[in-house]
Each structure stands twice: as structure tokens, then as C-alpha cells.
N, C-alpha and C positions, 0 to 999 in steps of 0.2 A: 808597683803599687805598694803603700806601706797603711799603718794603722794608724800612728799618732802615740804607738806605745811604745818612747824610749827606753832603748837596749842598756846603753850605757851613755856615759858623760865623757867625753874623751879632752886634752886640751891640743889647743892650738903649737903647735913647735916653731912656726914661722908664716907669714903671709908676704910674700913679695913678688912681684909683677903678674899677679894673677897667677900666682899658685900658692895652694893652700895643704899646708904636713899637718898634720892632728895624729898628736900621738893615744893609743886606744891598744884595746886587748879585746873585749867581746865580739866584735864588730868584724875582727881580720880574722876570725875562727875559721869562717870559710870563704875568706876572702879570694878572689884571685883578679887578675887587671883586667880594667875593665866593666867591674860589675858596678854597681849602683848604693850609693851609702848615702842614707839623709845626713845630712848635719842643719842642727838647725831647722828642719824641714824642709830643707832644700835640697835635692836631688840631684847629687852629683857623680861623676864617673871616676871610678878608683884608679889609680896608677902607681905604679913607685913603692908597689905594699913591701917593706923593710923594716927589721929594725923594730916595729910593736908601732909602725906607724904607718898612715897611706896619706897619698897627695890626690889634689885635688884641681885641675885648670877653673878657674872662673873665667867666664865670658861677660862682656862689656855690660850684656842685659844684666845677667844672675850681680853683679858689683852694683849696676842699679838700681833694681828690683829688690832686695834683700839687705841684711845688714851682716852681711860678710866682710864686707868691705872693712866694716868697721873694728873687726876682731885686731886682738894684738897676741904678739908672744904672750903664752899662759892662759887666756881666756877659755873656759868652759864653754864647751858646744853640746846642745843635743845628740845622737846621732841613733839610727835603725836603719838595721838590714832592710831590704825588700820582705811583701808578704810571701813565705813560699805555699804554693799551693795546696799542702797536707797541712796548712798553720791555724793557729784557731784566732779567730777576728775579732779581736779586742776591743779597737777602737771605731774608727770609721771611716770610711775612703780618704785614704789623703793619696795625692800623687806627686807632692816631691816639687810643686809648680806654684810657689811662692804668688800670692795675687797683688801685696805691697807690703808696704811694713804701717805699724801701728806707731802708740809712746806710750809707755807703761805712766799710768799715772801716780798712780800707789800698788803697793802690797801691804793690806793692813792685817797684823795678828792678831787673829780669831779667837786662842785662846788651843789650846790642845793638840798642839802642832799645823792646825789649819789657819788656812790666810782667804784674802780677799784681794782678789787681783781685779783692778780696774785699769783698760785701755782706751786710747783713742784711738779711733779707726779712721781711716783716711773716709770720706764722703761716698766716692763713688760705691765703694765696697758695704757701704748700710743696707744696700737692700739685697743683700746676700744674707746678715746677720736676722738672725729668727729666734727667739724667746722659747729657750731648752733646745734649739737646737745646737749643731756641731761645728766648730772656729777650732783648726790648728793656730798656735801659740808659737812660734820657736819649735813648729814640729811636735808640740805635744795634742796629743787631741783630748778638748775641753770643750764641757758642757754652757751655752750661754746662763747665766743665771740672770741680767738684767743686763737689757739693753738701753740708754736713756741720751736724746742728744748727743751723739757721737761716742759713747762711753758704753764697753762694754763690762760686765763686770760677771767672774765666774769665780766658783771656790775652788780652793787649792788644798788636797787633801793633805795630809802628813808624808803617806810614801812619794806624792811627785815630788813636794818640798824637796825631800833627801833623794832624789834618785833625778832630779835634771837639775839644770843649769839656770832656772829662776830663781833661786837665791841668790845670786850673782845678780841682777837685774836692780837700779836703781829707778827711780823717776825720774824721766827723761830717755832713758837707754830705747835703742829701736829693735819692736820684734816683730819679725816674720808673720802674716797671718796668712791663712790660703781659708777660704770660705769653701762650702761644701758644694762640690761638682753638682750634686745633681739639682742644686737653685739655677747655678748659671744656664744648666742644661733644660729645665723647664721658661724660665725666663727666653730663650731664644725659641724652643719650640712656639712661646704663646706671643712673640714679635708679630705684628700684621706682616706681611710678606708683598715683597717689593716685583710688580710685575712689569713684564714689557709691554 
């Protein structure tokens, strides 16, 4: 399980035949093969940690699903450790389980190092999104601040500015959203229920 609160910004070293190098420093502190490293917010299995860098396999879904795919040599990722259990919780359940990608529409400057990020969110995923409540970004976890006709729109403080990968992000670019588990998990609880 992670928080939503980027560790570090690590870049891409290569992306070829589904596999994925990101070179990084905070992230491989206690790394070892195997473990779990978001990038992006997307929840992947570490291997190959060498060198101030780890790889990554992507699966046919996660290339789908997500916009990994879409990364090139040098591109900025998100990326956080897993929560460890003695950790303090920052953000808000995220589990690394990408639900689709969004389109940034704008980031407009606010004035004081704050911005204005508006997305479109794919259809099916609106009734997931809730007014103040929580929508991972590319793995960051953000507060809705308005949701209108498919557009969501949240502020962007100064330190995420400088501490992830959404300055990098133009209109158009695809990000990651994962909506908050426990909408999907009440929305299936309150389904009529299908008998024999």
C-alpha cells in the first residue's frame, strides 16, 4: 500500500520490450529484488537494482492501463516506496492499481508558485470522483477541488510543483488516475445482489 506522497522523481534510462530502468537514489535506499516501487503510481516489482538504478517488467494490462508505455529515455516519473508499517500516513490509500489514465487539460499559474491542474477523466471513472475528496494523479495524492462535466480540477501547491514530475506535463500528456478504494468498495457493497 502506498500514500500518494512522492519520495523522489527518478528518470527513465530506457523502456524496451516491457521493461522499464529508472534511474533514482531515494527509492533503492532499501531496496532489494523484488519489492514494490510506485512509479507513476503504478505498482511495480523491482529487479536488476544496480548501478543507482532498478527495472521494472510491464505486463500487457499495466502498457494498457497506464501511461508507461508512453515514457521515453529521460522522462521524469513519480516514484514511492511502499507504506511501512511504523510510517506516518500522509496521504490516502493508494494501492499502486492504476483505474485509467486521464488528459491534462491545463496547468494554469496561480501566482506564488501554485497552479491549477484541470483533467479529463475518462466517463466510467466520474462516479468514483467526489468534491474534496481523494484522486491519485501520476501517483500523487490530490484533493478534488472541482469536479464539472468530465473535468476535474485540483490545486497544485509549490512544494509538489518542485518535488514531482508535473511540471513536465503538457495538455494533452496522459496521467494515471486510481480513484479512492473505498468508493469502489461501498458502490459494490450497495449493488442489488444477483440471486439463484
Amino acid at each position: 500500500m502506498f500514500t500518494g506522497i512522492v519520495e523522489e522523481v527518478g528518470a527513465v534510462e530506457s523502456l524496451k520490450a516491457g521493461r522499464l530502468r529508472i534511474a533514482c537514489k531515494t527509492v533503492l535506499g532499501d531496496a532489494f529484488e523484488g519489492c514494490s516501487i510506485a512509479v507513476n503510481g503504478v505498482c511495480l516489482t523491482a529487479i536488476d537494482i544496480s548501478g543507482g538504478a532498478f527495472s521494472a517488467d510491464l505486463a500487457p494490462e499495466t502498457l494498457r492501463r497506464t501511461n508507461l508505455g508512453d515514457l521515453i529515455s529521460g522522462s521524469r516519473v513519480n516514484l514511492e516506496r511502499p507504506l511501512a508499517a511504523s510510517g506516518r500516513y500522509s496521504g490516502h490509500i493508494v494501492q499502486g492499481h492504476v483505474d485509467g489514465t486521464g488528459t491534462l487539460e491545463s496547468l494554469v499559474d496561480l501566482g506564488a508558485g501554485n497552479y491549477w491542474l484541470s483533467i479529463r477523466i475518462p466517463e466510467d471513472l466520474d462516479r468514483y470522483v467526489v468534491f474534496k475528496g481523494s484522486l491519485a494523479i501520476d501517483g500523487i495524492s490530490l484533493t478534488v477541488a472541482s469536479i464539472d462535466q468530465g473535468i476535474v480540477g485540483v490545486t497544485i501547491i509549490p512544494h509538489t510543483v518542485e518535488n514531482t514530475a508535473l511540471r513536465d506535463r503538457a495538455p494533452g500528456s496522459r496521467v494515471n488516475l486510481e480513484c479512492d478504494v473505498v468508493a469502489k468498495y461501498v458502490e459494490k457493497m450497495l449493488m442489488p445482489r444477483v440471486t439463484s
